[in-house]
C-alpha positions in Angstrom: -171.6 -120.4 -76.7 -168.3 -119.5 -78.0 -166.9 -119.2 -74.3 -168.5 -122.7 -73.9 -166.9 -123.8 -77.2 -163.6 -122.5 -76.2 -163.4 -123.8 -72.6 -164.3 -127.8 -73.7 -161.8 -127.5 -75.9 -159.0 -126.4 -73.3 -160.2 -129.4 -71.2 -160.5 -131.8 -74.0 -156.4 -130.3 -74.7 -155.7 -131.0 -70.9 -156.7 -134.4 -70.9 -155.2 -135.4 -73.7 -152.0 -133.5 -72.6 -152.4 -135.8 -69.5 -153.5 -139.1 -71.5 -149.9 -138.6 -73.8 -148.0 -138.1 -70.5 -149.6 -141.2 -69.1 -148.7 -143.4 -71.8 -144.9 -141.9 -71.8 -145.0 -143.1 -68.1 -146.3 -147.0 -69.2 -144.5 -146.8 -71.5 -141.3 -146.3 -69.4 -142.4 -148.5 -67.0 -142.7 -151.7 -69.5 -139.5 -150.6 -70.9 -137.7 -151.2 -67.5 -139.6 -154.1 -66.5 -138.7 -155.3 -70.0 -134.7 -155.0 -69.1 -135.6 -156.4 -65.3 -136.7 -159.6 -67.2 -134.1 -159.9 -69.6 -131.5 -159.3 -67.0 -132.8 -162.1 -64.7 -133.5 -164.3 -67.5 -129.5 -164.3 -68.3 -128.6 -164.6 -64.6 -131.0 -167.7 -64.5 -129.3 -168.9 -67.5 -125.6 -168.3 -65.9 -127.1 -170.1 -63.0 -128.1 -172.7 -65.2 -124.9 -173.8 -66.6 -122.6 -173.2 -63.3 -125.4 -176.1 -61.9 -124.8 -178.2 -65.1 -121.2 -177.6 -64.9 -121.3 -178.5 -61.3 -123.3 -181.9 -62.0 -120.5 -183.0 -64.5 -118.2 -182.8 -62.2 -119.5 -184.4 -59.2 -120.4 -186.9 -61.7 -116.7 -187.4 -62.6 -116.0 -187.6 -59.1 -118.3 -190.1 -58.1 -116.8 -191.9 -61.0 -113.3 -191.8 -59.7 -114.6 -192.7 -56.2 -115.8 -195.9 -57.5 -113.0 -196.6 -59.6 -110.8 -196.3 -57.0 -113.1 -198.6 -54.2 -112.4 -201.5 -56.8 -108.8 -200.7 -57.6 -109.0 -200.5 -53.3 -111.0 -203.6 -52.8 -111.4 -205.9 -55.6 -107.6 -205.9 -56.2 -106.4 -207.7 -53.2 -105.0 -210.7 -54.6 -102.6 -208.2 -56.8 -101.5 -206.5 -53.4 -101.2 -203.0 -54.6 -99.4 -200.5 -52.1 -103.0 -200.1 -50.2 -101.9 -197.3 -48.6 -101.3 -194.9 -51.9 -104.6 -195.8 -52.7 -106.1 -195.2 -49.6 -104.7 -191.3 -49.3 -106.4 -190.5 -52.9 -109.5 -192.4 -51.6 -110.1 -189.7 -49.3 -109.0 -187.2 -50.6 -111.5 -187.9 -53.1 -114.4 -188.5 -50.7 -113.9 -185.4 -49.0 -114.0 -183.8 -52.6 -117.0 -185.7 -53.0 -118.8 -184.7 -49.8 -117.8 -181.0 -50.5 -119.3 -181.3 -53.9 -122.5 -182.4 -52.2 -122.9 -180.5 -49.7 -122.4 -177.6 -52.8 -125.0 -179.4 -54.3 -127.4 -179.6 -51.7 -127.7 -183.6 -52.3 -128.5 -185.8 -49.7 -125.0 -188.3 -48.8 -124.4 -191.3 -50.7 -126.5 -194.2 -49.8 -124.1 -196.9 -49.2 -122.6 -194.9 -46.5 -123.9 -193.3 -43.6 -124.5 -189.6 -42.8 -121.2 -189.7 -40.8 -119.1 -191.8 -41.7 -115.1 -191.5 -42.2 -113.9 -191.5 -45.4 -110.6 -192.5 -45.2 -112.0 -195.7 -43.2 -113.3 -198.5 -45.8 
């Protein structure tokens, strides 16, 4: 009995020689999934705020656009050197339409897909 005795308790050792070993491995394993996470969860943020900071300033620049159509159009009867105002339009526009096309955003709806931007 004693060989009997002595034997279980070699295997019962091995397994939990192999059970501790098991847990070092999951625990290793959450540990780097842990650091996987937290590493994708700050790129998403980073992510996050280039997109916001890109929204602002497409924003901005769909303001200007606008401000400049009325200074452009509405303006006539002041007679305002057209021309000045018609190089920054498009400059602007293109800005705009590289900002969207950055953006992935469909073109703006008042003009069509291609249209010129330095035509009114």
């Amino acid at each position: 009995m004693a060989v009997a005795e002595s034997s279980t308790s070699e295997r019962i050792a091995e397994l939990e020689a192999q059970l501790a070993a098991a847990r070092a491995a999951h625990s290793e394993v959450l540990v780097t999934e842990g650091r996987k996470l937290a590493a994708e969860r700050s790129l998403r943020a980073a992510v996050e705020v280039e997109r916001d900071q890109l929204r602002l300033a497409y924003q901005a620049l769909q303001h200007e656009l606008a401000l400049m159509r009325r200074r452009l159009f509405a303006a006539k009867a002041e007679r305002l050197d057209t021309a000045q105002l018609e190089l920054e339009l498009g400059q602007k526009l293109a800005a705009l339409d590289a900002m969207t096309r950055e953006l992935g955003l469909p073109p703006a709806p008042d003009e069509p897909a291609g249209a010129d931007p330095s035509k009114p």
